[in-house]
C-alpha positions in Angstrom: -4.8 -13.9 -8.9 -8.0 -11.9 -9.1 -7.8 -8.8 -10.1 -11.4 -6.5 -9.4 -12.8 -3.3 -9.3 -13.5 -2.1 -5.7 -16.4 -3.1 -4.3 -17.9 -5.5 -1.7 -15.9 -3.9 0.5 -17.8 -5.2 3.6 -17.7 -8.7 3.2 -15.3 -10.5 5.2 -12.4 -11.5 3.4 -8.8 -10.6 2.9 -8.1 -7.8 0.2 -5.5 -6.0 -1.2 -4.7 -2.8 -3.0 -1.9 -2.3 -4.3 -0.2 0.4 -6.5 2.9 2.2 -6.7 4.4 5.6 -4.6 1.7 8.6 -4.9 -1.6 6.5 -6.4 -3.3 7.5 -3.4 -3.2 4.5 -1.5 -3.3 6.0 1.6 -6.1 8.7 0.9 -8.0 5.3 0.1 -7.3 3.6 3.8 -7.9 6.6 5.0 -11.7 7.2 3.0 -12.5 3.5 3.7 -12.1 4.3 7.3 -14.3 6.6 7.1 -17.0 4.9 5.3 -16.7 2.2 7.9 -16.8 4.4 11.3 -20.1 6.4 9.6 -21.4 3.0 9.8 -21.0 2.7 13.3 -18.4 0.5 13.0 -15.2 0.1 15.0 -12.1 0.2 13.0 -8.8 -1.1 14.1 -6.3 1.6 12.0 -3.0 -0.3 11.8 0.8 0.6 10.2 4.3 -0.9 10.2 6.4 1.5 12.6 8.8 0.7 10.3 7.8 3.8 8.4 8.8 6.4 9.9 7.4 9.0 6.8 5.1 10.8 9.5 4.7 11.5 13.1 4.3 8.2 15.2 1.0 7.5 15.4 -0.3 8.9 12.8 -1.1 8.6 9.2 -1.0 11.6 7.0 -2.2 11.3 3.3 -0.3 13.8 0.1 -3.9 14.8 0.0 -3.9 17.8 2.4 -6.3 17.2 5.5 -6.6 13.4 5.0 -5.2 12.4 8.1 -6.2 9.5 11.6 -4.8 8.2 14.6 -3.7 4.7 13.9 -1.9 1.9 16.1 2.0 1.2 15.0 3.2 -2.6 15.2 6.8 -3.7 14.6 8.1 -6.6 12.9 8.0 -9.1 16.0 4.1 -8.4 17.1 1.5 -10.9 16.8 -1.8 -9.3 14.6 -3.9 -11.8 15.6 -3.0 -10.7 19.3 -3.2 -7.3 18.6 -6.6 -7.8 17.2 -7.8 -9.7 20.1 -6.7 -7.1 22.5 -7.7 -4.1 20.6 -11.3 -2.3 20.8 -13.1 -5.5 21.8 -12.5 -6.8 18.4 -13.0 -4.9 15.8 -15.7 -4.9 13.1 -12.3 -4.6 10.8 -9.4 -3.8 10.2 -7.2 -1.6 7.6 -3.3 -1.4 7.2 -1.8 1.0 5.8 2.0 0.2 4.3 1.0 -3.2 4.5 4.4 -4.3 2.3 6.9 -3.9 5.4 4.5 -7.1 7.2 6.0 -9.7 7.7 4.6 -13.5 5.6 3.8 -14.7 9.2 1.9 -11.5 10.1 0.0 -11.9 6.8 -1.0 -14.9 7.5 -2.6 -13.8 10.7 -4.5 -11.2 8.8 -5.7 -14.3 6.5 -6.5 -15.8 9.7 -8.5 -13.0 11.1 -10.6 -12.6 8.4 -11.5 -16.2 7.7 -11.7 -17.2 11.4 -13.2 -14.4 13.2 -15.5 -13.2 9.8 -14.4 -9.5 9.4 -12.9 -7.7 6.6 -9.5 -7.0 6.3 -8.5 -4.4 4.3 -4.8 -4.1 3.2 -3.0 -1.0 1.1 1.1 -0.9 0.2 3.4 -1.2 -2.3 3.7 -4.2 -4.4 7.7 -4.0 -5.4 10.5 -2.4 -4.1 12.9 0.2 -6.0 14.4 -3.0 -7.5 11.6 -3.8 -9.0 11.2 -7.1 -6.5 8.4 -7.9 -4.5 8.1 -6.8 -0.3 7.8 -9.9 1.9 4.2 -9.1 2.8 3.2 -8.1 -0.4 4.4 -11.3 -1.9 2.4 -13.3 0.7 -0.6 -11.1 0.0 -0.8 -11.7 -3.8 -0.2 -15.9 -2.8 -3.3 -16.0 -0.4 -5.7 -12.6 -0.6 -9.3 -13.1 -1.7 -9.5 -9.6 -3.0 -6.5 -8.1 -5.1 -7.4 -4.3 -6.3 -4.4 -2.3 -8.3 -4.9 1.4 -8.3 -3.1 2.4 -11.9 -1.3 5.9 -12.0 0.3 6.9 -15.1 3.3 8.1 -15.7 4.3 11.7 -17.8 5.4 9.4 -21.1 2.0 7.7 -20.6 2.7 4.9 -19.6 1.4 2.7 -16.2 3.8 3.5 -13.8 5.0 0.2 -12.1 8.6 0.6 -10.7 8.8 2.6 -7.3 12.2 4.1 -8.7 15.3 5.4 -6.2 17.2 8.3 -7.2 19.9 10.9 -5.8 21.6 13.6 -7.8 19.0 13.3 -10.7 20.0 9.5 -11.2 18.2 6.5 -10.9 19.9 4.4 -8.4 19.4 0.4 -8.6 21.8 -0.7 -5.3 21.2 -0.4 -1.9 19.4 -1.7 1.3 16.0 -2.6 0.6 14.0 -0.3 3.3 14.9 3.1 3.2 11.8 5.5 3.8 12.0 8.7 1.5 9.5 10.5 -0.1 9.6 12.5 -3.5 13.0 14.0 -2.8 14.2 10.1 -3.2 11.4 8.4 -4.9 9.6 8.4 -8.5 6.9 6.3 -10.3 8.2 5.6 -13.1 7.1 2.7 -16.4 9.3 0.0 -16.9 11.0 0.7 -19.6 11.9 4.7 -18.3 13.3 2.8 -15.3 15.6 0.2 -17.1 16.3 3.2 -19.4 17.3 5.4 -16.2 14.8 8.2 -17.1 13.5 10.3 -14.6 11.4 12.5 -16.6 9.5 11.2 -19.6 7.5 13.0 -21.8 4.7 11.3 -23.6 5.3 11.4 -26.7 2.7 13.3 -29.5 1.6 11.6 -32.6 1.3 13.9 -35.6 -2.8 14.0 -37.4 -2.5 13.0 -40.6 -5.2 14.8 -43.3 
């Protein structure tokens, strides 16, 4: 696995970025598609309808005002297709959410990229609330050529790593694996506050000794 800072981001290959709930991975799609349309370049915008966190059809960053169009595909559509039929092929393309994919759908990006010499850019979450790695994300970390992690820290500073499911002010650890929520349902919490079930660590302060 190689893990880089961003750059190259041009060069036609597979990446991924990857980080956990509110490390601005989606106000990063969303600048990236900017950077490429000011270059005259024609962007295929894609996302997994199965995420229903904002109005169909478009993608909505925490970062107020970052916002674009973008095409939803479900769990049974063929990228490659998609590509093929979409804006005369693309100069790239950039999913957003890229964790609900399916392996085969990931492998079509692979194959888009490689075959038909365009970047593909890719942004999601790496594990789910169980700490266990999305189907697409798993495929992505097996067979992308670029794999970026955007660290976030957490308030006991620590890197947050566990996208952690809670209700009532408790973690929760059961349950079916998608369920789309947002900070009413979700935290990003370390390891260790996670398997400890606490929701609101506070760093803690080292006395200065004389």
């Amino acid at each position: 696995m190689k893990i880089i800072v961003v750059g190259g981001i041009f060069e036609p290959k597979l990446y991924f970025t990857y980080g956990t709930m509110g490390s601005s991975k989606t106000a990063q799609a969303l600048m990236l598609r900017f950077s490429f349309i000011e270059k005259d370049q024609k962007v295929l915008f894609l996302k997994p309808s199965v995420d229903t966190s904002n109005d169909e059809g478009i993608v909505k960053s925490r970062v107020e005002g970052l916002e674009a169009p973008v095409l939803m595909f479900s769990a049974q559509d063929n990228l490659l297709k998609l590509y093929k039929s979409e804006l005369k092929y693309s100069d790239c393309v950039i999913i957003d959410e890229v964790n609900f994919a399916s392996e085969q759908q990931i492998n079509e990006l692979k194959y888009i990229a490689e075959e038909m010499d365009i970047p593909v850019h890719t942004f999601g979450l790496g594990t789910n609330f169980q700490t266990k790695l999305f189907e697409g994300s798993k495929r992505l970390f097996e067979i992308a050529d670029t794999i970026i992690e955007i660290k976030s820290p957490y308030h006991c500073g620590k890197k947050t790593i566990v996208n952690a499911r809670y209700k009532d002010g408790k973690i929760i650890k059961e349950g079916k694996n998608i369920f789309i929520g947002g900070n009413d349902q979700y935290k990003s919490l370390c390891y260790s506050c996670w398997q400890k079930g606490i929701l609101n660590g506070k760093k803690k302060r080292t006395k200065n000794k004389d």
